[in-house]
N, C-alpha and C positions, 0 to 999 in steps of 0.2 A: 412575367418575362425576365425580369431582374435575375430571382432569384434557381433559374434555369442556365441563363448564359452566364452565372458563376459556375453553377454546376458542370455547365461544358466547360469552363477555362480550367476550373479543378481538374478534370478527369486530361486535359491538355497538358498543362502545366506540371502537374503535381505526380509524384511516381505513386507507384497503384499499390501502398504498401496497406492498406486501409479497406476495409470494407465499409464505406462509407453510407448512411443512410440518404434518403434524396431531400435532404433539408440544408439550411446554413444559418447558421446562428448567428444574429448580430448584437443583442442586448439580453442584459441578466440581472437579476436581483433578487434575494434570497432566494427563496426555493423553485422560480421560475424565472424560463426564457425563453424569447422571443426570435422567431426567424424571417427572414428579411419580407417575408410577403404579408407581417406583421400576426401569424396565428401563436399563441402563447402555449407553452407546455411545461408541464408539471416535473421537475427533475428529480427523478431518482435516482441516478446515477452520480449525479455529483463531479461531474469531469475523473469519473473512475477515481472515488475516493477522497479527490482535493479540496474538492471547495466544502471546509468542514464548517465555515462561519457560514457558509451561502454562496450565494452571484453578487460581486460586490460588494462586500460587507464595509460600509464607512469609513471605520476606524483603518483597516488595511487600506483603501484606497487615498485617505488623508497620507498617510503614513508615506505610500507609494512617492505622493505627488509633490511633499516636503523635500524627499530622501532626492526626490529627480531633480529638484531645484537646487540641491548641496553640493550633489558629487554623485553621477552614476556608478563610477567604475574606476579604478586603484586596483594595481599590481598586490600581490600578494609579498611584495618585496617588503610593503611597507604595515603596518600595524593598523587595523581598521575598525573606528567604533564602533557600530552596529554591528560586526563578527563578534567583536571582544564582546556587548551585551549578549547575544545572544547563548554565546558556548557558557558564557557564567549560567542564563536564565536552564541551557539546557544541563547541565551541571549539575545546579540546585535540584534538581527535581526528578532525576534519575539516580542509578546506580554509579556513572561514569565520572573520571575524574577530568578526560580529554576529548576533544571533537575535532573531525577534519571536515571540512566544508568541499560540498561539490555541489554537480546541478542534477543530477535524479538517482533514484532509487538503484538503478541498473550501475552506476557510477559509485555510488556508496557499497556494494556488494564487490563489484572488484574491489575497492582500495580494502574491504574485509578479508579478503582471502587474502591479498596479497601481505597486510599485515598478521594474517594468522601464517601464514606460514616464515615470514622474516623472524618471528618473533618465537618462531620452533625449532629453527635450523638455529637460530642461536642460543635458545636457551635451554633445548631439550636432548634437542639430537639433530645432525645437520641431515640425514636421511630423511626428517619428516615432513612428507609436503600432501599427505592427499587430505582431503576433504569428503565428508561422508554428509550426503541430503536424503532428502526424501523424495518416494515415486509422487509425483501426480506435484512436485511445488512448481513453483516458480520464482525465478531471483533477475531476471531479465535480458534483455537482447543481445549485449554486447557477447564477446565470445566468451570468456571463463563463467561469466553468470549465466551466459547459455549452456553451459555444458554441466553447471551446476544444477539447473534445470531441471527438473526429471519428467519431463515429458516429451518424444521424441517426436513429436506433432512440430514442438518450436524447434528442432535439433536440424531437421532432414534440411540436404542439401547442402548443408554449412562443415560438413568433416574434411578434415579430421580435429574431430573434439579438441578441447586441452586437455592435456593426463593429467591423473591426481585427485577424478572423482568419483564415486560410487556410491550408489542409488538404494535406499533400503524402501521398506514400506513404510507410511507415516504410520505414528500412532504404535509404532512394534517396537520396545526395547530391544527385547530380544534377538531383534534384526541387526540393532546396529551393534550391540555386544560382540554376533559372530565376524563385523564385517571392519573391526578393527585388529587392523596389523604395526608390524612395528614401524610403518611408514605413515600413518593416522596423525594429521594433526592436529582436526580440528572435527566439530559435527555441526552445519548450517540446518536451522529450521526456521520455519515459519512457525508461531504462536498457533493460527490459526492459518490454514491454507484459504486463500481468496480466488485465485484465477483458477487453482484445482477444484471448484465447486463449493466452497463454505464447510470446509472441513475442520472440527474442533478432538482434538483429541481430551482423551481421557484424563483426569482430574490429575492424577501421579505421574501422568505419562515425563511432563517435562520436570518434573522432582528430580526421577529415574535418572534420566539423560545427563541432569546434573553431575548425579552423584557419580556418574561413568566417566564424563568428565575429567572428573576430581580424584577417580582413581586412578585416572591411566595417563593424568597430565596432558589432556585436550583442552583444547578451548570451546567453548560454547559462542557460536554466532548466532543471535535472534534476527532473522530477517523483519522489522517490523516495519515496511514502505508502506505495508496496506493494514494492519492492524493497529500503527501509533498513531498519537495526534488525538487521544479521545476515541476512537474510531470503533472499539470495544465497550466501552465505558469508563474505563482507565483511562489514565495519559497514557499508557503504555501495556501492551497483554500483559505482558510477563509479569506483572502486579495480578494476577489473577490467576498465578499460580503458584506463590511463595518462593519463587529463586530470582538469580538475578543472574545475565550472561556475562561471558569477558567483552564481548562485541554486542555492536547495537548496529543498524541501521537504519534510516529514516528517511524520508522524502514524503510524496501526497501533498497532505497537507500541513505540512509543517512550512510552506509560505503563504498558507492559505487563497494558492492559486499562481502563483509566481513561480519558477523550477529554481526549487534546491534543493538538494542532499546532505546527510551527514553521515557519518559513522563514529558511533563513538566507543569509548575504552575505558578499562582502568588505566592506574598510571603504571602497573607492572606491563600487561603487554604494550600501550602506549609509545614505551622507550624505544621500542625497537622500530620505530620509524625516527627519521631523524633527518636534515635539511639535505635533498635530492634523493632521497627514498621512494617519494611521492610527492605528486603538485596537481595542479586544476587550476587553471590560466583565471576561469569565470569562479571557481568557488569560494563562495561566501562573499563576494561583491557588497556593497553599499547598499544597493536598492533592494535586492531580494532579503538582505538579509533585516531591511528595516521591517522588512514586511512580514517576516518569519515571528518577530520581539514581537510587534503589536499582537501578530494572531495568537502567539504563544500568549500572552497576557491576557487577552482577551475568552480562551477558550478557560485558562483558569481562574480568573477573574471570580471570586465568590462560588466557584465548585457551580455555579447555575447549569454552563450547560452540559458538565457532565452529568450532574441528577436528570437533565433532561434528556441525555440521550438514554440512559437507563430506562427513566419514564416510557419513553416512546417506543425504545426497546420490548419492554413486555405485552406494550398494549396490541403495535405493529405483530407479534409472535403472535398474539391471541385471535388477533383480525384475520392473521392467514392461517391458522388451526380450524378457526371457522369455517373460512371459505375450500379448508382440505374439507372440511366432514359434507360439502356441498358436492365436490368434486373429487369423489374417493377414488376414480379411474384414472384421474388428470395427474393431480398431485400426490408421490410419495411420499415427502417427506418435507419437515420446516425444521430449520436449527438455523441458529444464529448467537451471535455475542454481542452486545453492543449493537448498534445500527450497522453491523454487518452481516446481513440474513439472508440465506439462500432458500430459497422454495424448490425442490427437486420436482421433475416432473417427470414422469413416465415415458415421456416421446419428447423429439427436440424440443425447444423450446422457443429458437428464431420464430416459429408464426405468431407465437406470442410478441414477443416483443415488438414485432412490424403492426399487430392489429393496436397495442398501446400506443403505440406512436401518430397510428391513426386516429384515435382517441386522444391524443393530450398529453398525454405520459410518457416521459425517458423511462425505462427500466434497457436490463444490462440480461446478456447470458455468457454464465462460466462454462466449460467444462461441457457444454453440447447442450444438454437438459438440466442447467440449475437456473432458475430466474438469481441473479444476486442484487441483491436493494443495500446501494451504498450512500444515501443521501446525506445532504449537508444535516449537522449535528443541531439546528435549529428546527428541521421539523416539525410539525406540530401534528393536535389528532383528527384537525379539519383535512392536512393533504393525505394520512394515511387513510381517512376515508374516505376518499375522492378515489385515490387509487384501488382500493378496494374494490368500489366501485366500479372501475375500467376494468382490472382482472377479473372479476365476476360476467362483463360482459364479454371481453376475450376469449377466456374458457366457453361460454355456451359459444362461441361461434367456432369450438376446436371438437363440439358430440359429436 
Protein backbone atom coordinates (compact mmCIF):
# COMPACT_ATOMS: atom_id res chain seq x y z
CA UNK A 1 0.00 0.00 0.00
CA UNK A 2 3.01 2.34 0.71
CA UNK A 3 4.43 2.08 -2.35
CA UNK A 4 0.89 2.82 -4.29
CA UNK A 5 -0.19 5.97 -2.15
CA UNK A 6 3.38 7.51 -3.37
CA UNK A 7 2.48 6.57 -6.63
CA UNK A 8 -0.79 8.62 -6.19
CA UNK A 9 0.92 11.62 -4.49
CA UNK A 10 3.36 11.53 -7.54
CA UNK A 11 0.85 11.51 -10.14
CA UNK A 12 -0.86 14.52 -7.65
CA UNK A 13 1.94 16.36 -6.81
CA UNK A 14 4.40 16.09 -9.65
CA UNK A 15 3.66 17.56 -13.40
CA UNK A 16 3.16 14.67 -15.92
CA UNK A 17 6.39 15.57 -17.71
CA UNK A 18 7.53 11.63 -17.37
CA UNK A 19 6.29 8.46 -18.34
CA UNK A 20 6.83 7.03 -15.35
CA UNK A 21 6.90 3.21 -14.65
CA UNK A 22 4.46 1.85 -11.60
CA UNK A 23 7.51 1.32 -9.28
CA UNK A 24 9.60 3.90 -6.67
CA UNK A 25 12.87 3.32 -5.81
CA UNK A 26 14.16 3.80 -2.54
CA UNK A 27 17.73 2.08 -2.25
CA UNK A 28 20.80 1.21 -4.54
CA UNK A 29 24.08 -0.44 -4.74
CA UNK A 30 26.05 -1.19 -7.53
CA UNK A 31 24.37 -2.77 -10.08
CA UNK A 32 21.02 -3.08 -8.24
CA UNK A 33 17.96 -1.51 -6.72
CA UNK A 34 15.49 -1.77 -4.54
CA UNK A 35 11.75 -0.38 -4.60
CA UNK A 36 9.98 0.51 -1.67
CA UNK A 37 7.82 -2.88 -1.43
CA UNK A 38 11.37 -4.25 -1.10
CA UNK A 39 11.57 -6.45 -4.83
CA UNK A 40 15.19 -5.90 -6.20
CA UNK A 41 16.17 -5.18 -9.87
CA UNK A 42 18.95 -5.58 -11.96
CA UNK A 43 19.98 -2.01 -13.49
CA UNK A 44 20.71 -1.47 -16.89
CA UNK A 45 20.07 1.63 -17.38
CA UNK A 46 22.09 3.18 -14.93
CA UNK A 47 19.86 6.46 -14.13
CA UNK A 48 20.38 7.04 -18.24
CA UNK A 49 24.03 6.78 -18.25
CA UNK A 50 25.14 8.24 -14.69
CA UNK A 51 25.87 6.13 -12.30
CA UNK A 52 29.02 4.91 -14.06
CA UNK A 53 30.72 3.48 -10.64
CA UNK A 54 27.09 1.92 -9.71
CA UNK A 55 24.33 2.80 -6.92
CA UNK A 56 26.50 4.20 -4.30
CA UNK A 57 29.77 3.65 -4.99
CA UNK A 58 31.81 4.24 -1.46
CA UNK A 59 34.28 6.22 -2.27
CA UNK A 60 31.80 9.05 -3.95
CA UNK A 61 29.48 8.71 -1.04
CA UNK A 62 32.56 9.30 1.61
CA UNK A 63 33.49 11.93 -0.43
CA UNK A 64 29.66 13.41 -0.57
CA UNK A 65 29.37 13.22 3.16
CA UNK A 66 33.07 14.96 4.16
CA UNK A 67 32.48 17.74 1.34
CA UNK A 68 28.69 18.26 3.27
CA UNK A 69 30.33 18.61 6.50
CA UNK A 70 32.93 21.45 4.94
CA UNK A 71 30.91 23.68 2.94
CA UNK A 72 27.95 22.90 0.62
CA UNK A 73 27.71 25.89 -1.34
CA UNK A 74 30.02 29.31 -2.15
CA UNK A 75 29.07 31.83 -4.69
CA UNK A 76 31.15 31.65 -7.66
CA UNK A 77 32.44 35.16 -6.61
CA UNK A 78 34.96 33.44 -4.73
CA UNK A 79 37.69 30.69 -5.92
CA UNK A 80 36.64 27.07 -4.95
CA UNK A 81 38.82 24.04 -4.15
CA UNK A 82 37.18 21.09 -5.31
CA UNK A 83 36.22 23.21 -8.78
CA UNK A 84 39.95 24.22 -9.03
CA UNK A 85 40.91 20.12 -8.51
CA UNK A 86 38.61 19.10 -10.60
CA UNK A 87 39.17 21.59 -14.05
CA UNK A 88 43.03 20.71 -13.33
CA UNK A 89 42.06 16.62 -13.17
CA UNK A 90 39.72 17.47 -16.24
CA UNK A 91 42.42 19.40 -18.01
CA UNK A 92 45.11 16.78 -17.49
CA UNK A 93 43.47 14.26 -19.29
CA UNK A 94 41.71 15.70 -22.18
CA UNK A 95 42.36 17.96 -25.18
CA UNK A 96 41.13 21.26 -23.17
CA UNK A 97 42.91 23.87 -21.77
CA UNK A 98 39.59 25.46 -19.80
CA UNK A 99 36.25 24.25 -18.09
CA UNK A 100 33.04 26.05 -17.14
CA UNK A 101 31.07 24.29 -14.67
CA UNK A 102 27.27 23.87 -14.68
CA UNK A 103 24.57 21.46 -13.60
CA UNK A 104 23.51 19.20 -16.70
CA UNK A 105 24.18 18.26 -20.03
CA UNK A 106 21.41 20.49 -21.63
CA UNK A 107 23.21 23.41 -19.65
CA UNK A 108 26.76 22.61 -20.98
CA UNK A 109 25.39 22.70 -24.70
CA UNK A 110 23.84 26.24 -24.34
CA UNK A 111 26.98 27.73 -22.76
CA UNK A 112 28.72 25.71 -26.15
CA UNK A 113 26.87 27.44 -28.60
CA UNK A 114 26.79 30.42 -27.05
CA UNK A 115 30.60 30.38 -26.74
CA UNK A 116 30.87 29.11 -30.30
CA UNK A 117 29.38 31.85 -31.61
CA UNK A 118 30.90 34.81 -29.18
CA UNK A 119 34.04 33.59 -30.08
CA UNK A 120 33.08 33.81 -34.18
CA UNK A 121 31.57 37.07 -34.22
CA UNK A 122 34.83 38.20 -32.84
CA UNK A 123 37.15 36.36 -34.36
CA UNK A 124 36.04 35.48 -37.73
CA UNK A 125 33.31 37.42 -38.97
CA UNK A 126 30.62 39.21 -36.86
CA UNK A 127 27.73 37.61 -39.26
CA UNK A 128 28.53 34.16 -38.09
CA UNK A 129 26.09 32.64 -35.69
CA UNK A 130 24.36 29.43 -37.16
CA UNK A 131 25.19 25.98 -36.00
CA UNK A 132 24.99 22.87 -38.10
CA UNK A 133 23.72 19.23 -36.15
CA UNK A 134 22.71 16.25 -37.00
CA UNK A 135 19.02 14.58 -37.89
CA UNK A 136 17.92 12.02 -35.31
CA UNK A 137 20.68 13.78 -32.27
CA UNK A 138 19.98 15.00 -29.44
CA UNK A 139 21.54 18.10 -27.21
CA UNK A 140 18.59 18.57 -24.69
CA UNK A 141 15.42 20.42 -23.37
CA UNK A 142 16.24 23.85 -22.77
CA UNK A 143 15.37 26.06 -25.82
CA UNK A 144 18.60 26.56 -28.13
CA UNK A 145 19.71 22.85 -27.37
CA UNK A 146 16.24 22.04 -28.29
CA UNK A 147 16.29 23.49 -31.55
CA UNK A 148 19.72 22.15 -31.92
CA UNK A 149 17.98 19.00 -31.59
CA UNK A 150 17.18 17.22 -34.75
CA UNK A 151 14.21 15.48 -33.94
CA UNK A 152 10.93 17.25 -34.19
CA UNK A 153 9.23 14.65 -31.71
CA UNK A 154 11.17 16.99 -28.88
CA UNK A 155 10.57 20.40 -30.98
CA UNK A 156 6.54 20.43 -31.35
CA UNK A 157 4.71 22.86 -29.66
CA UNK A 158 7.73 24.86 -28.37
CA UNK A 159 8.07 27.41 -31.82
CA UNK A 160 9.20 29.37 -32.72
CA UNK A 161 12.67 27.58 -32.59
CA UNK A 162 15.82 29.70 -32.07
CA UNK A 163 17.43 30.70 -35.53
CA UNK A 164 20.79 29.73 -36.51
CA UNK A 165 20.44 25.91 -36.90
CA UNK A 166 20.24 23.45 -39.56
CA UNK A 167 19.81 19.75 -39.50
CA UNK A 168 21.95 17.62 -41.94
CA UNK A 169 22.01 13.65 -41.85
CA UNK A 170 24.49 11.92 -39.30
CA UNK A 171 27.25 10.13 -40.54
CA UNK A 172 27.04 12.33 -44.19
CA UNK A 173 29.91 14.64 -44.88
CA UNK A 174 28.86 15.41 -47.79
CA UNK A 175 25.73 16.81 -46.20
CA UNK A 176 27.24 19.29 -43.98
CA UNK A 177 29.88 20.47 -46.78
CA UNK A 178 26.62 21.66 -48.79
CA UNK A 179 25.00 23.00 -45.90
CA UNK A 180 27.77 25.65 -44.85
CA UNK A 181 27.27 29.24 -45.76
CA UNK A 182 29.01 32.27 -44.98
CA UNK A 183 26.98 32.52 -41.71
CA UNK A 184 28.30 28.88 -40.32
CA UNK A 185 30.00 28.96 -37.30
CA UNK A 186 30.26 26.16 -35.96
CA UNK A 187 29.07 21.94 -36.59
CA UNK A 188 27.62 20.17 -33.00
CA UNK A 189 27.82 16.37 -33.10
CA UNK A 190 27.44 13.62 -31.10
CA UNK A 191 30.56 10.87 -31.12
CA UNK A 192 28.03 8.55 -31.16
CA UNK A 193 24.24 9.36 -31.05
CA UNK A 194 22.33 7.69 -27.77
CA UNK A 195 18.78 8.87 -27.42
CA UNK A 196 18.72 8.61 -31.58
CA UNK A 197 18.91 4.81 -31.17
CA UNK A 198 22.91 3.83 -30.70
CA UNK A 199 24.05 5.35 -33.64
CA UNK A 200 27.92 5.01 -34.53
CA UNK A 201 29.24 6.57 -37.48
CA UNK A 202 31.81 5.50 -39.90
CA UNK A 203 35.57 5.28 -38.87
CA UNK A 204 36.70 8.76 -41.00
CA UNK A 205 33.41 10.18 -40.71
CA UNK A 206 34.50 12.56 -37.72
CA UNK A 207 38.28 12.88 -39.38
CA UNK A 208 36.16 14.44 -42.22
CA UNK A 209 34.34 16.82 -40.15
CA UNK A 210 37.43 17.93 -38.68
CA UNK A 211 39.20 18.67 -41.42
CA UNK A 212 36.05 20.91 -42.82
CA UNK A 213 36.39 22.53 -39.88
CA UNK A 214 39.82 23.45 -40.25
CA UNK A 215 39.15 24.56 -43.74
CA UNK A 216 36.36 26.95 -43.32
CA UNK A 217 37.28 28.16 -39.68
CA UNK A 218 34.50 26.42 -37.72
CA UNK A 219 34.48 25.03 -34.62
CA UNK A 220 33.96 21.54 -33.79
CA UNK A 221 31.41 20.90 -30.68
CA UNK A 222 31.57 17.06 -29.49
CA UNK A 223 28.27 16.64 -27.63
CA UNK A 224 29.76 14.07 -25.17
CA UNK A 225 26.90 14.09 -22.11
CA UNK A 226 26.16 10.52 -23.05
CA UNK A 227 29.23 8.96 -24.65
CA UNK A 228 32.04 10.51 -21.83
CA UNK A 229 33.05 9.44 -18.46
CA UNK A 230 34.36 5.84 -19.90
CA UNK A 231 30.97 5.24 -21.21
CA UNK A 232 32.60 3.97 -24.68
CA UNK A 233 35.65 2.55 -23.40
CA UNK A 234 37.55 5.71 -23.52
CA UNK A 235 37.37 8.49 -21.11
CA UNK A 236 36.04 10.22 -23.91
CA UNK A 237 34.74 9.05 -27.83
CA UNK A 238 36.57 11.34 -29.54
CA UNK A 239 39.77 9.23 -28.52
CA UNK A 240 38.52 6.74 -30.73
CA UNK A 241 38.74 8.38 -33.55
CA UNK A 242 41.96 10.40 -33.80
CA UNK A 243 40.93 14.27 -33.59
CA UNK A 244 40.16 16.26 -30.86
CA UNK A 245 37.18 19.23 -30.79
CA UNK A 246 37.42 23.04 -29.98
CA UNK A 247 34.31 22.39 -27.49
CA UNK A 248 33.61 19.48 -25.25
CA UNK A 249 30.63 18.87 -23.18
CA UNK A 250 30.05 16.66 -20.44
CA UNK A 251 27.57 15.70 -17.74
CA UNK A 252 25.97 11.88 -16.86
CA UNK A 253 28.33 10.81 -15.14
CA UNK A 254 31.04 12.79 -14.53
CA UNK A 255 29.55 13.26 -10.71
CA UNK A 256 28.89 9.97 -10.64
CA UNK A 257 25.36 10.54 -9.75
CA UNK A 258 25.11 14.04 -8.42
CA UNK A 259 24.01 16.91 -11.41
CA UNK A 260 26.91 18.66 -12.95
CA UNK A 261 28.07 19.82 -16.23
CA UNK A 262 30.99 21.20 -17.99
CA UNK A 263 32.09 22.48 -21.13
CA UNK A 264 35.22 22.64 -22.08
CA UNK A 265 37.72 24.62 -24.58
CA UNK A 266 41.01 25.36 -25.83
CA UNK A 267 42.48 28.45 -24.48
CA UNK A 268 42.04 30.25 -28.28
CA UNK A 269 38.25 29.94 -28.31
CA UNK A 270 38.08 30.01 -24.30
CA UNK A 271 39.01 33.82 -24.29
CA UNK A 272 36.12 34.81 -25.72
CA UNK A 273 34.17 34.39 -22.75
CA UNK A 274 35.09 36.57 -20.14
CA UNK A 275 33.47 37.93 -16.41
CA UNK A 276 29.51 38.40 -17.36
CA UNK A 277 29.49 36.55 -20.52
CA UNK A 278 28.32 33.72 -18.87
CA UNK A 279 27.44 32.40 -15.13
CA UNK A 280 25.50 29.45 -13.17
CA UNK A 281 24.55 30.43 -9.78
CA UNK A 282 24.85 26.30 -8.64
CA UNK A 283 27.86 25.38 -11.18
CA UNK A 284 30.73 23.72 -9.85
CA UNK A 285 29.64 24.06 -6.14
CA UNK A 286 31.68 22.21 -3.42
CA UNK A 287 29.81 19.23 -2.93
CA UNK A 288 29.04 18.02 -6.50
CA UNK A 289 32.14 18.88 -7.57
CA UNK A 290 34.01 16.76 -4.57
CA UNK A 291 32.14 14.17 -5.97
CA UNK A 292 32.98 14.63 -9.64
CA UNK A 293 37.27 14.44 -8.40
CA UNK A 294 36.76 11.18 -6.43
CA UNK A 295 34.54 9.50 -9.33
CA UNK A 296 36.98 10.91 -11.88
CA UNK A 297 39.95 9.33 -9.91
CA UNK A 298 38.22 6.46 -9.30
CA UNK A 299 37.00 5.54 -12.91
CA UNK A 300 40.74 6.04 -13.86
CA UNK A 301 42.45 4.63 -11.06
CA UNK A 302 44.78 1.76 -12.73
CA UNK A 303 42.91 1.88 -16.32
CA UNK A 304 40.80 -1.28 -14.26
CA UNK A 305 37.63 -0.26 -15.12
CA UNK A 306 38.04 1.02 -18.32
CA UNK A 307 39.71 -2.59 -19.60
CA UNK A 308 36.61 -3.61 -17.94
CA UNK A 309 33.99 -2.01 -19.61
CA UNK A 310 35.80 -2.94 -22.91
CA UNK A 311 35.67 -6.67 -21.45
CA UNK A 312 32.21 -6.52 -20.90
CA UNK A 313 31.70 -4.68 -23.91
CA UNK A 314 32.59 -7.51 -26.29
CA UNK A 315 31.20 -10.30 -24.28
CA UNK A 316 27.63 -8.30 -23.65
CA UNK A 317 27.92 -7.80 -27.96
CA UNK A 318 28.47 -11.47 -28.40
CA UNK A 319 25.55 -12.62 -25.64
CA UNK A 320 22.99 -10.36 -27.86
CA UNK A 321 24.38 -11.66 -31.46
CA UNK A 322 23.41 -14.92 -29.89
CA UNK A 323 20.29 -14.23 -28.61
CA UNK A 324 19.64 -12.15 -32.53
CA UNK A 325 20.62 -15.66 -34.30
CA UNK A 326 17.67 -17.08 -31.76
CA UNK A 327 15.32 -14.37 -32.67
CA UNK A 328 16.09 -13.40 -36.23
CA UNK A 329 12.24 -11.97 -36.71
CA UNK A 330 12.61 -9.87 -33.23
CA UNK A 331 16.01 -8.42 -33.49
CA UNK A 332 17.70 -6.52 -36.40
CA UNK A 333 20.30 -5.31 -35.49
CA UNK A 334 23.20 -5.04 -32.22
CA UNK A 335 25.94 -2.27 -32.35
CA UNK A 336 27.47 -0.62 -29.76
CA UNK A 337 30.76 1.06 -28.38
CA UNK A 338 31.72 0.76 -24.96
CA UNK A 339 28.80 -0.27 -22.66
CA UNK A 340 26.64 1.77 -24.89
CA UNK A 341 24.68 -0.83 -26.93
CA UNK A 342 21.67 -0.68 -28.71
CA UNK A 343 19.71 -3.85 -29.71
CA UNK A 344 17.31 -2.69 -32.70
CA UNK A 345 14.18 -4.40 -32.91
CA UNK A 346 11.86 -4.88 -35.63
CA UNK A 347 8.56 -3.70 -33.67
CA UNK A 348 8.48 -1.19 -30.72
CA UNK A 349 10.21 -2.08 -28.15
CA UNK A 350 8.19 -0.64 -24.91
CA UNK A 351 6.58 -4.33 -24.49
CA UNK A 352 9.86 -5.34 -23.94
CA UNK A 353 11.04 -3.41 -21.58
CA UNK A 354 7.65 -3.56 -19.25
CA UNK A 355 7.94 -7.61 -19.54
CA UNK A 356 11.91 -6.84 -18.01
CA UNK A 357 10.86 -4.95 -15.48
CA UNK A 358 8.38 -7.63 -14.70
CA UNK A 359 11.17 -9.81 -14.43
CA UNK A 360 13.88 -7.87 -12.46
CA UNK A 361 15.44 -5.96 -15.07
CA UNK A 362 15.70 -1.99 -15.88
CA UNK A 363 16.46 -1.85 -19.55
CA UNK A 364 15.74 1.61 -21.43
CA UNK A 365 14.26 2.30 -25.29
CA UNK A 366 15.61 4.87 -27.59
CA UNK A 367 14.27 6.02 -30.59
CA UNK A 368 10.73 3.75 -30.44
CA UNK A 369 12.60 0.23 -31.38
CA UNK A 370 16.21 0.30 -29.93
CA UNK A 371 16.61 -1.62 -26.59
CA UNK A 372 19.67 0.76 -25.37
CA UNK A 373 21.87 -0.96 -22.40
CA UNK A 374 23.72 1.89 -20.56
CA UNK A 375 24.74 0.33 -17.35
CA UNK A 376 27.05 1.21 -14.58
CA UNK A 377 30.89 0.67 -15.96
CA UNK A 378 31.18 -2.21 -13.20
CA UNK A 379 29.19 -4.71 -14.56
CA UNK A 380 30.05 -7.96 -14.48
CA UNK A 381 29.33 -11.47 -16.83
CA UNK A 382 27.11 -12.93 -13.99
CA UNK A 383 24.32 -9.57 -14.58
CA UNK A 384 24.83 -9.79 -18.31
CA UNK A 385 23.80 -13.16 -18.10
CA UNK A 386 20.99 -12.82 -15.90
CA UNK A 387 19.71 -10.42 -18.27
CA UNK A 388 20.25 -12.36 -21.18
CA UNK A 389 18.29 -14.57 -19.61
CA UNK A 390 15.07 -12.03 -18.93
CA UNK A 391 15.50 -10.93 -22.75
CA UNK A 392 15.36 -14.45 -23.98
CA UNK A 393 12.24 -14.81 -21.90
CA UNK A 394 10.79 -11.42 -22.96
CA UNK A 395 11.14 -12.08 -26.55
CA UNK A 396 9.39 -15.67 -26.56
CA UNK A 397 6.40 -14.01 -24.84
CA UNK A 398 6.63 -11.18 -28.00
CA UNK A 399 6.07 -14.80 -31.06
Amino acid sequence: MEMKKLIDESNLYIMNTYKRFPIVLRKGRGMKVWSTDGKEYLDFVGGVAVNILGHCHPKVVIAIQKQAQRLLHVSNYYHIGPQIRLAKLLVQHTFADKVFFCNSGAEANEAAIKLARKYSKENVNPDRFEIITAENSFHGRTLAALTATGQEKFQKGFEPLVPGFKHVPFNDVDAIGQAITMNTCAIMLEPVQGEGGVKIPDPDYLKEVRKICDENSLLLILDEVQTGMGRTGKFFAYEHFGITPDIMTIAKGLGGGVPIGAMLATDKVALAFQPGTHASTFGGNPLVCAAAVTTIETLLEDGFILDQCNRMSEYMKERLINLREKFPHLIADIRGLGLLIGMELTRECEPLVKACLEMGVLVNCAAGNVLRFIPPLIVQKKDIDHLINVLGKALEGLK
